[in-house]
C-alpha positions as a Markdown table, in Angstrom:
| # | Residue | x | y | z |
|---|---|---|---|---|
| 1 | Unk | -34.8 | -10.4 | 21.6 |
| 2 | Unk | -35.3 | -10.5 | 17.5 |
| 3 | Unk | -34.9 | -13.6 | 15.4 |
| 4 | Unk | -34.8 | -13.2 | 11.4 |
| 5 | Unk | -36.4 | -15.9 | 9.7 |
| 6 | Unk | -35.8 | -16.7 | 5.8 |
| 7 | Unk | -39.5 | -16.3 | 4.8 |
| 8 | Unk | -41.2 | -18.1 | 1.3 |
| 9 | Unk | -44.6 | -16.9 | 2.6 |
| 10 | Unk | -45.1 | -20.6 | 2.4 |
| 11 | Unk | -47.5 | -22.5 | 5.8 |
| 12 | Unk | -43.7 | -24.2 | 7.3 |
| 13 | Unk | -42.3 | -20.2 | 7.1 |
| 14 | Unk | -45.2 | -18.9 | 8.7 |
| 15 | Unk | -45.5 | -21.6 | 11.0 |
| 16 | Unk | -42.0 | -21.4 | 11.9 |
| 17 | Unk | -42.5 | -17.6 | 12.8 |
| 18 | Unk | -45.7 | -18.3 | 14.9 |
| 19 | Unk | -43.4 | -20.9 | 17.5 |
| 20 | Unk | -40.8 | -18.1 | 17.7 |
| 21 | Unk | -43.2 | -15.3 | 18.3 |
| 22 | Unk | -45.3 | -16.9 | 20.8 |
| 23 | Unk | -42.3 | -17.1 | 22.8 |
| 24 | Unk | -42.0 | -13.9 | 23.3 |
| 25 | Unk | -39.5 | -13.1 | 20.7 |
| 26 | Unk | -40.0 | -10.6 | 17.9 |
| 27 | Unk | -38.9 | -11.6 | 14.1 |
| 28 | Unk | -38.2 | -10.1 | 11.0 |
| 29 | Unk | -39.4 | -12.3 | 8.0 |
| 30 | Unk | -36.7 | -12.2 | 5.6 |
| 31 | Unk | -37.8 | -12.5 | 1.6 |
| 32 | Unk | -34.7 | -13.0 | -0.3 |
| 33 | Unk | -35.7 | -12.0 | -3.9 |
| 34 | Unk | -34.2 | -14.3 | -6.6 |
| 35 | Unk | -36.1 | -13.5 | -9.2 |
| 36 | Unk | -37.3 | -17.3 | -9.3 |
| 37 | Unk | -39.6 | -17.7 | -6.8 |
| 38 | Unk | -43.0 | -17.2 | -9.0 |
| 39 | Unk | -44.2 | -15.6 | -12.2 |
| 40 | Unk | -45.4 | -12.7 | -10.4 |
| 41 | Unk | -44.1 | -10.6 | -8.1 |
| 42 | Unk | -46.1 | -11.4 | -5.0 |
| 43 | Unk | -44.1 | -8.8 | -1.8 |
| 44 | Unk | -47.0 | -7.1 | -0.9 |
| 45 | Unk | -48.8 | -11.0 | -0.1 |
| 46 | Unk | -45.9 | -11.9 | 1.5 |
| 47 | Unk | -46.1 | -8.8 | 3.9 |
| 48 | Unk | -49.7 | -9.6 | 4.6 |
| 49 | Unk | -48.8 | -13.6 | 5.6 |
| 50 | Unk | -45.6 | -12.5 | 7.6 |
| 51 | Unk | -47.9 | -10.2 | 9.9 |
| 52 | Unk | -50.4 | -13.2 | 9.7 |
| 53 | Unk | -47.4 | -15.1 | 11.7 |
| 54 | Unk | -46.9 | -12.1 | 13.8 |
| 55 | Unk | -43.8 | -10.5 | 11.9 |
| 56 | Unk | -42.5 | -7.5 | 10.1 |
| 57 | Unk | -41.4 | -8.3 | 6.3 |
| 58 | Unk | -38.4 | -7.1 | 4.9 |
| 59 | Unk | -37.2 | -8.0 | 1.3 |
| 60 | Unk | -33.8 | -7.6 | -0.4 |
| 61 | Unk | -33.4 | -7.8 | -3.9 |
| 62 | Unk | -30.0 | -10.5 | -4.7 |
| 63 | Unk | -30.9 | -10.9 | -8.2 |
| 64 | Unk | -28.0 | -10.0 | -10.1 |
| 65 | Unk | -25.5 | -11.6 | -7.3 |
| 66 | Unk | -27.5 | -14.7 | -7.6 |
| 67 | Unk | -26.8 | -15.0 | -11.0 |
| 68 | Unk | -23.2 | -14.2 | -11.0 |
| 69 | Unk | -22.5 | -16.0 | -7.6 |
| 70 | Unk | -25.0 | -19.5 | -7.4 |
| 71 | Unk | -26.6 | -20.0 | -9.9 |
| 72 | Unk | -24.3 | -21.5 | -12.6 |
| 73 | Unk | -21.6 | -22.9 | -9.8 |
| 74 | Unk | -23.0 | -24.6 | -7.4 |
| 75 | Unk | -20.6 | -26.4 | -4.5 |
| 76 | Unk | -23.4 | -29.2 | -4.3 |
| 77 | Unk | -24.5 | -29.2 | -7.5 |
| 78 | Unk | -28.3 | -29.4 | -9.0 |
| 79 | Unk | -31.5 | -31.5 | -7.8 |
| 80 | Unk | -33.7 | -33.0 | -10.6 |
| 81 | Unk | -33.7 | -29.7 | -12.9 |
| 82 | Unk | -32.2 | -26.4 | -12.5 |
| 83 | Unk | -32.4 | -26.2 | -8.7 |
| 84 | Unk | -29.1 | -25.5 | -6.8 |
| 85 | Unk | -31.2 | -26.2 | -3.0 |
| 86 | Unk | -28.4 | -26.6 | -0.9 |
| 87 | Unk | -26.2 | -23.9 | -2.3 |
| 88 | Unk | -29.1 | -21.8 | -2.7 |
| 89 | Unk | -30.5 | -22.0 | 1.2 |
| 90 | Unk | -26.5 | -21.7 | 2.1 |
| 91 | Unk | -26.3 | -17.9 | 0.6 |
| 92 | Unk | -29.5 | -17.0 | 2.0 |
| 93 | Unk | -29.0 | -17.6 | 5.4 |
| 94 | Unk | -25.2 | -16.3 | 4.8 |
| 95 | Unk | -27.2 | -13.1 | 3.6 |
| 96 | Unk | -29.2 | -13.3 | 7.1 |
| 97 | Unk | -26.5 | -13.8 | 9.0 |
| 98 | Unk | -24.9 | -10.4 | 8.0 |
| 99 | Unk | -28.5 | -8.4 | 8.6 |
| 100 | Unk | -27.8 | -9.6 | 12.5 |
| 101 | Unk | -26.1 | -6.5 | 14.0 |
| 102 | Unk | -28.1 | -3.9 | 12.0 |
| 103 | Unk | -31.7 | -5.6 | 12.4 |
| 104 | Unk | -30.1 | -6.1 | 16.4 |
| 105 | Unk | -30.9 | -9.7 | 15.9 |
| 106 | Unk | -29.7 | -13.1 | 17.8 |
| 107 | Unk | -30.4 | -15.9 | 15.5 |
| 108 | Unk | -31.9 | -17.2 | 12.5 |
| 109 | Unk | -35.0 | -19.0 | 12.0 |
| 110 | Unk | -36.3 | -21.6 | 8.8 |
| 111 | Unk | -39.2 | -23.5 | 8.1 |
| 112 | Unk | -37.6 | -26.4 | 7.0 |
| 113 | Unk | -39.0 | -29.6 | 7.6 |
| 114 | Unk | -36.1 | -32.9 | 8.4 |
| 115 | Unk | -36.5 | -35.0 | 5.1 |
| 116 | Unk | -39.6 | -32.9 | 3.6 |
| 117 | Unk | -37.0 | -32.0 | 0.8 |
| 118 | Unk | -34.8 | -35.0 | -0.6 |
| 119 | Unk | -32.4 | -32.7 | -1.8 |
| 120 | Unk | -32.0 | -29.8 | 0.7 |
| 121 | Unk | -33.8 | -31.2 | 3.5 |
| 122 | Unk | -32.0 | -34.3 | 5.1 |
| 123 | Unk | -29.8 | -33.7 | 7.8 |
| 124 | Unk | -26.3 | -34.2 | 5.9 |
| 125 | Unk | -27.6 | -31.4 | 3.1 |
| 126 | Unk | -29.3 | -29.5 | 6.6 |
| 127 | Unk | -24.9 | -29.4 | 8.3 |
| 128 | Unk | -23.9 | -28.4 | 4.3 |
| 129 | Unk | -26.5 | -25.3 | 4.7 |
| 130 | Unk | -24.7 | -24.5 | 7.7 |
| 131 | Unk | -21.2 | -24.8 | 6.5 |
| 132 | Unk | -21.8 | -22.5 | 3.5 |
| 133 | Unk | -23.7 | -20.1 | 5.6 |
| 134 | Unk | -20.8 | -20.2 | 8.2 |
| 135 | Unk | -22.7 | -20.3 | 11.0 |
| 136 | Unk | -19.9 | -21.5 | 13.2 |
| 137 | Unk | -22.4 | -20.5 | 16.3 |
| 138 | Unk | -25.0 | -22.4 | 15.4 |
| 139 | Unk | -27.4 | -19.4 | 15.0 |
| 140 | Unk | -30.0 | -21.5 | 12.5 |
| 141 | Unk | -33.0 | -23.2 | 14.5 |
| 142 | Unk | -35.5 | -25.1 | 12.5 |
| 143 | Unk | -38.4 | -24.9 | 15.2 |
| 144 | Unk | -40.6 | -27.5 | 13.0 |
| 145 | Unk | -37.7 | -30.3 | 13.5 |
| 146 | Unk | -35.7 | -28.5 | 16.3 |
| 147 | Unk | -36.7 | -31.8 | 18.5 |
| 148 | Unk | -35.0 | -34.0 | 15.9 |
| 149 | Unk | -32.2 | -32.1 | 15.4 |
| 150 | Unk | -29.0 | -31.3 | 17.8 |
| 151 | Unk | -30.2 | -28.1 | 20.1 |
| 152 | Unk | -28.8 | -24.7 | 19.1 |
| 153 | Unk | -27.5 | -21.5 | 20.3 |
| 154 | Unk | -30.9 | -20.3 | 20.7 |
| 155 | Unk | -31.7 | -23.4 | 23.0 |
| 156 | Unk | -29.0 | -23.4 | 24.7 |
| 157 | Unk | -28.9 | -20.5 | 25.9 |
| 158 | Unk | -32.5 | -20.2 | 27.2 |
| 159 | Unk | -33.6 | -17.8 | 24.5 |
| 160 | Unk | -36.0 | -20.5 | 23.2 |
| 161 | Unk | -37.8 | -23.3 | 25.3 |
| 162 | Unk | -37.1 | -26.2 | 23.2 |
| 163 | Unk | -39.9 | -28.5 | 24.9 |
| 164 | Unk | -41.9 | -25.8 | 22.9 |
| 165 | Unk | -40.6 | -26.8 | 19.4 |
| 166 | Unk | -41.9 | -29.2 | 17.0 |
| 167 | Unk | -40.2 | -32.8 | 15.9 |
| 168 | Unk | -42.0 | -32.7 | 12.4 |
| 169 | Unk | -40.3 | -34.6 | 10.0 |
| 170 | Unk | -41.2 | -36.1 | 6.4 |
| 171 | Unk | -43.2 | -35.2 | 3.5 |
| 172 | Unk | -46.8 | -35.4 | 5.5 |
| 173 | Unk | -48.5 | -31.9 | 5.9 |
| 174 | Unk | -50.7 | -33.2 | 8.4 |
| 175 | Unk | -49.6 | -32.1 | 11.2 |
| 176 | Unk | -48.9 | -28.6 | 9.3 |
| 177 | Unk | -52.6 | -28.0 | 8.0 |
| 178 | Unk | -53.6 | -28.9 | 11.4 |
| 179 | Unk | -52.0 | -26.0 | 13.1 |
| 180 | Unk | -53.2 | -23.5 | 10.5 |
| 181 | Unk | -56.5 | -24.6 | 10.9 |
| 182 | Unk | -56.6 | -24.1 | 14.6 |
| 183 | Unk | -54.7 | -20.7 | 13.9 |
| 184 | Unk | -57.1 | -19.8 | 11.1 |
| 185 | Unk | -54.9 | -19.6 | 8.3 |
| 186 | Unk | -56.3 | -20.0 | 5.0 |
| 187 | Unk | -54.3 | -17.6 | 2.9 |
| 188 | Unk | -50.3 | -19.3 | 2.6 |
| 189 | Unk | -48.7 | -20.5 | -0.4 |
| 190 | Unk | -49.1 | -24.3 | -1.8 |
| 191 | Unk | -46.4 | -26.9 | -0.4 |
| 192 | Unk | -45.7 | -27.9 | -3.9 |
| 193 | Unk | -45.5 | -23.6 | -4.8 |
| 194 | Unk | -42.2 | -22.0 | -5.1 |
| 195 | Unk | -38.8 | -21.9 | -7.4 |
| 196 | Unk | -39.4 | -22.1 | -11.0 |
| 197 | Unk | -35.7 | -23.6 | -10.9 |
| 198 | Unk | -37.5 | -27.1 | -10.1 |
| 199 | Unk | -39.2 | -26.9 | -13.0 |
| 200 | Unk | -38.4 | -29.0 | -15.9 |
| 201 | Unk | -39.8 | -26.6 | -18.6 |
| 202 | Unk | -38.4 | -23.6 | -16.8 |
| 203 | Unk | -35.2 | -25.4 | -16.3 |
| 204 | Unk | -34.9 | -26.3 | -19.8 |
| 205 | Unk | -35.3 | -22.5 | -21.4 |
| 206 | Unk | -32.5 | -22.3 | -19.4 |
| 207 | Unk | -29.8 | -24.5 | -20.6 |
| 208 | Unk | -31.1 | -23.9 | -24.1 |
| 209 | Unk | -30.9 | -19.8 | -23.8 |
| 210 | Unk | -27.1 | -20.1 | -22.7 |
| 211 | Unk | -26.0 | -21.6 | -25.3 |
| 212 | Unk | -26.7 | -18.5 | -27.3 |
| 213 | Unk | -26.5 | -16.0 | -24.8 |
| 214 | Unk | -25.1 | -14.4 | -21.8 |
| 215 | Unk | -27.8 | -15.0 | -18.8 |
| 216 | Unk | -28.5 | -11.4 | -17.1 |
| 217 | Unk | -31.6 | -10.4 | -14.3 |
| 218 | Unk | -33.6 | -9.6 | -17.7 |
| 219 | Unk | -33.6 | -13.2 | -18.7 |
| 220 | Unk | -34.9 | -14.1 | -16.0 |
| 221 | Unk | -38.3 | -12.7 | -16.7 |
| 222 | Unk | -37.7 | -13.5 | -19.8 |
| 223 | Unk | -37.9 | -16.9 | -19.7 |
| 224 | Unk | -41.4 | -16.9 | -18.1 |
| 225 | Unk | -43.6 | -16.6 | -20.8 |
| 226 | Unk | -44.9 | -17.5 | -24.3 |
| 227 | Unk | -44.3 | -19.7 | -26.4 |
| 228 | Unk | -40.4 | -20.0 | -26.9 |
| 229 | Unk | -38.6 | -20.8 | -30.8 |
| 230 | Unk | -35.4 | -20.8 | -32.4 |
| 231 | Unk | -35.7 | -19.8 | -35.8 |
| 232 | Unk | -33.3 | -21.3 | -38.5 |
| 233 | Unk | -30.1 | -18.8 | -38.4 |
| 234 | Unk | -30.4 | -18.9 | -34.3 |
| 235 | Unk | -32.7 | -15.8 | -33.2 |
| 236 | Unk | -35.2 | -16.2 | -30.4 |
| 237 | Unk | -38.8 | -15.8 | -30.4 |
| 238 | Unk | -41.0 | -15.5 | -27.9 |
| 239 | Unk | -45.1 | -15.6 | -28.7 |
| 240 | Unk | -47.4 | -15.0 | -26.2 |
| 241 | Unk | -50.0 | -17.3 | -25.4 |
| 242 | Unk | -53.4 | -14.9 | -24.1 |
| 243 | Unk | -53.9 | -11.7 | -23.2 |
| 244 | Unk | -52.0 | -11.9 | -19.5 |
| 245 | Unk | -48.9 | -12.4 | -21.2 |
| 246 | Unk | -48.9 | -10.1 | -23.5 |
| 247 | Unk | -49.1 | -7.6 | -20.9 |
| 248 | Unk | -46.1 | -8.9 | -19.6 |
| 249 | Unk | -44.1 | -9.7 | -22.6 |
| 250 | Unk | -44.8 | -6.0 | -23.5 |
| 251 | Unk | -43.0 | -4.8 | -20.0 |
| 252 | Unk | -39.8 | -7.1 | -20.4 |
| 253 | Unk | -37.1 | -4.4 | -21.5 |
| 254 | Unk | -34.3 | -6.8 | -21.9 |
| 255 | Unk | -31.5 | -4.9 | -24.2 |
| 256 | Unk | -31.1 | -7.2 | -27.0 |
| 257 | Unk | -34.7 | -8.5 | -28.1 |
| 258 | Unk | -37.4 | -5.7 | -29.5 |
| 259 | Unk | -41.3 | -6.4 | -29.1 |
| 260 | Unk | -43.6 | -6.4 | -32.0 |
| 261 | Unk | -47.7 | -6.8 | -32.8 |
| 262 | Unk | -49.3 | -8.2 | -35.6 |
| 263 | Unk | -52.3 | -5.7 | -37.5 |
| 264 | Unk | -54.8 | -8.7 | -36.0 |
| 265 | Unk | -56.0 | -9.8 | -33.2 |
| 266 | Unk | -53.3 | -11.7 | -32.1 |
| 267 | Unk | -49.8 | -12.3 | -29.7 |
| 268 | Unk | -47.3 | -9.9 | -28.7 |
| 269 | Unk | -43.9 | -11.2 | -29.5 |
| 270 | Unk | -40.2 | -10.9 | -29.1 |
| 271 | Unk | -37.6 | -11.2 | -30.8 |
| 272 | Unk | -33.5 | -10.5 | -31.0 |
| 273 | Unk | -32.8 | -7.7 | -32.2 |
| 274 | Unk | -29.7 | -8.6 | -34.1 |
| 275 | Unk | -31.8 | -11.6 | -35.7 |
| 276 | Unk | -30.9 | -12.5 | -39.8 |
| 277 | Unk | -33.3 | -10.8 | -42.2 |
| 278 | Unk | -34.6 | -14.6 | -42.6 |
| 279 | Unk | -34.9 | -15.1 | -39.3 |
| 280 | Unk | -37.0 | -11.9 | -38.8 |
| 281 | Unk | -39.6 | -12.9 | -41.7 |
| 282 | Unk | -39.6 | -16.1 | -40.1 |
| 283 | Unk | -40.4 | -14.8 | -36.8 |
| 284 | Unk | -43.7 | -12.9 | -38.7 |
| 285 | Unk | -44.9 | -16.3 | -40.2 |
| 286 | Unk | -44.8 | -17.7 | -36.7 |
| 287 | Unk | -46.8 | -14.6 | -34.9 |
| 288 | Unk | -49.4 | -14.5 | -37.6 |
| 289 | Unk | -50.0 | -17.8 | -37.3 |
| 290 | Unk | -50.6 | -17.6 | -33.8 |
| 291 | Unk | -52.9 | -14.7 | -34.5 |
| 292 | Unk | -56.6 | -14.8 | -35.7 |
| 293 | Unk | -55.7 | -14.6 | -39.5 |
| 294 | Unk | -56.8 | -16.6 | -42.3 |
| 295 | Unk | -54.7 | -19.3 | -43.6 |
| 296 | Unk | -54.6 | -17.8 | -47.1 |
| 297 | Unk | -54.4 | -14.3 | -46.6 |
| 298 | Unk | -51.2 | -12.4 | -46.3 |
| 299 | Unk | -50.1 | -9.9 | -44.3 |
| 300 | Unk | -48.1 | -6.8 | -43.6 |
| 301 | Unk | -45.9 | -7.2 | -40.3 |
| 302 | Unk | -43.6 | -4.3 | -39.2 |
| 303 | Unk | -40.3 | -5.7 | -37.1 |
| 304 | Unk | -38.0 | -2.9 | -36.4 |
| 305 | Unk | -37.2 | -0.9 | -40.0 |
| 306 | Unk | -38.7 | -4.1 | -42.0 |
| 307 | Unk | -41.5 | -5.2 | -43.4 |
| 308 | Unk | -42.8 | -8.3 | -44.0 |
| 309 | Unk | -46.0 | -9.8 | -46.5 |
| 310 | Unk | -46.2 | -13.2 | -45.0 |
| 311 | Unk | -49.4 | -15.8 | -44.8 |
| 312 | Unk | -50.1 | -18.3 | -42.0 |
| 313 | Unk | -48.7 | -21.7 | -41.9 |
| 314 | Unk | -51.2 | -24.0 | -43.1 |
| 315 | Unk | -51.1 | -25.6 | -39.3 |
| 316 | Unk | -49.5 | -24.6 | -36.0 |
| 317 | Unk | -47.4 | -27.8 | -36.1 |
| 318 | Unk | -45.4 | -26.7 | -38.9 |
| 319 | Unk | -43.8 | -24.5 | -36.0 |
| 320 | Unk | -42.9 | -27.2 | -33.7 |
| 321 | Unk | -40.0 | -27.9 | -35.3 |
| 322 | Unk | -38.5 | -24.6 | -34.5 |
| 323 | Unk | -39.6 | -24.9 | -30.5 |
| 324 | Unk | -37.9 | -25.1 | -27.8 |
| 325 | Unk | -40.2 | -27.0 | -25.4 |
| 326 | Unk | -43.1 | -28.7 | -26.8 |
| 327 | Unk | -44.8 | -29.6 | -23.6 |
């Protein structure tokens, strides 16, 4: 018998795996990649957790289809910011459900916790999960809550002992750290870790970057780092803010912004390619001034076949105003 659990690498995921394979049952964690889970890519500490919980890993990039299917259409709408939850949990197990035959698995297993979530979590959201997953055979067990909730295939049909599930409900972790402290668990992901969808700053780049452009997989790295502006005639920049993220502003290859380095010490940047020839001077005042340059120096600053003489702003917050976040 094989279950495939959705898998976060989060301590209710792994947790959820330990119940089910201490039954007796091997499972396959699932990572579904998004592409808004973290700022890094972190598969190979996933791997380590799920085998931690006694599990093989298996990941499967739905990046682009996330995009063009969830993401901006939501059936249930958003939570606080950018967050489609219920929609978002619906595809994934849909996405599980169709790995059954070839992974010659029974049923489905979450870590979600009954009310941990006020969005995706309460029971009504929990049935709407099920609906858009169309899991008419009520393959999805939830072995944290499984005592709170209506028993499943899985239980039902002996493949589980439900008196061996959990009736965990709430926002309290208590219970949670408890059991990976008697299992010796250290290394799992915070509660409050995950989607960058939830967050406000995140979700704000956003709605502000589709109102200029077409959202594509490369936005979505995109939109993790720097500093972000819109310069007067409506070009992006993007300044990075220490040495980490210029790294990784220098690796985004998104086909309609080109990188570019001041002669100082200073920030990698990005910028549209198609940007005015204002807009592309302007974008040189702003790196330099984020550099370590003098305020009344000037200085030579090569964007694609220009170049550019600029000096400093006298202060940093004479480029607020062309921000788009200035939290």
């Amino acid at each position: 018998m094989r279950a495939i659990s959705l898998f976060s690498g989060g301590l209710d995921s792994m947790l959820a795996i330990k119940l089910i394979t201490s039954q007796g049952v091997d499972v396959t964690a699932l990572h579904i990649f998004t592409g808004f889970g973290a700022t890094k890519d972190i598969r190979d500490e996933l791997k380590k957790r799920a085998k931690m919980a006694g599990a093989d890993f298996l990941s499967v990039d739905v990046r682009e289809e996330y995009i063009q299917k969830i993401l901006f259409d939501p059936v249930y709408g958003y939570g606080k910011n950018f967050n489609p939850c219920i929609d978002c949990h619906g595809y994934m197990f849909k996405i599980a459900k169709k790995m059954l035959k070839d992974l010659d698995a029974s049923f489905l297993v979450t870590g979600e916790v009954v009310g941990q979530r006020p969005m995706s979590q309460r029971k009504e959201a929990l049935e709407q999960v099920r609906k858009l997953a169309e899991d008419k055979e009520k393959l999805i067990l939830r072995p944290l809550s499984a005592k709170l909730l209506e028993p499943t295939t899985p239980e039902i049909k002996g493949w589980v002992d439900r008196e061996k599930l959990l009736d965990i409900s709430g926002r309290s972790r208590e219970r949670q750290l408890a059991m990976a402290k008697e299992f010796g668990w250290e290394d799992y992901e915070s509660p409050a870790g995950g989607c960058l969808l939830t967050e406000p700053v995140y979700s704000q780049k956003i709605r502000e970057f589709i109102e200029y452009e077409e959202f594509s997989v490369e936005a979505i790295e995109l939109l993790k780092y720097g500093r972000h502006f819109r310069l007067e005639d409506g070009a992006k920049l993007i300044v990075g803010r220490d040495k980490d993220e210029n790294i990784k502003l220098q690796n985004i290859n998104h086909p309609n912004y080109t990188s570019f380095r001041v002669p100082i010490i200073g920030p990698t940047s990005l910028v549209n390619k198609n940007a005015s020839i204002k807009d592309l001077e302007l974008a040189a005042k702003i790196a330099i001034t984020y550099a370590k340059s003098q305020k009344d120096k000037s200085y030579r600053v090569k964007i694609l076949d220009y170049e550019f003489d600029v000096t400093p702003f006298e202060s940093k917050t004479q480029t607020h105003k062309y921000l788009i976040n200035k939290n």
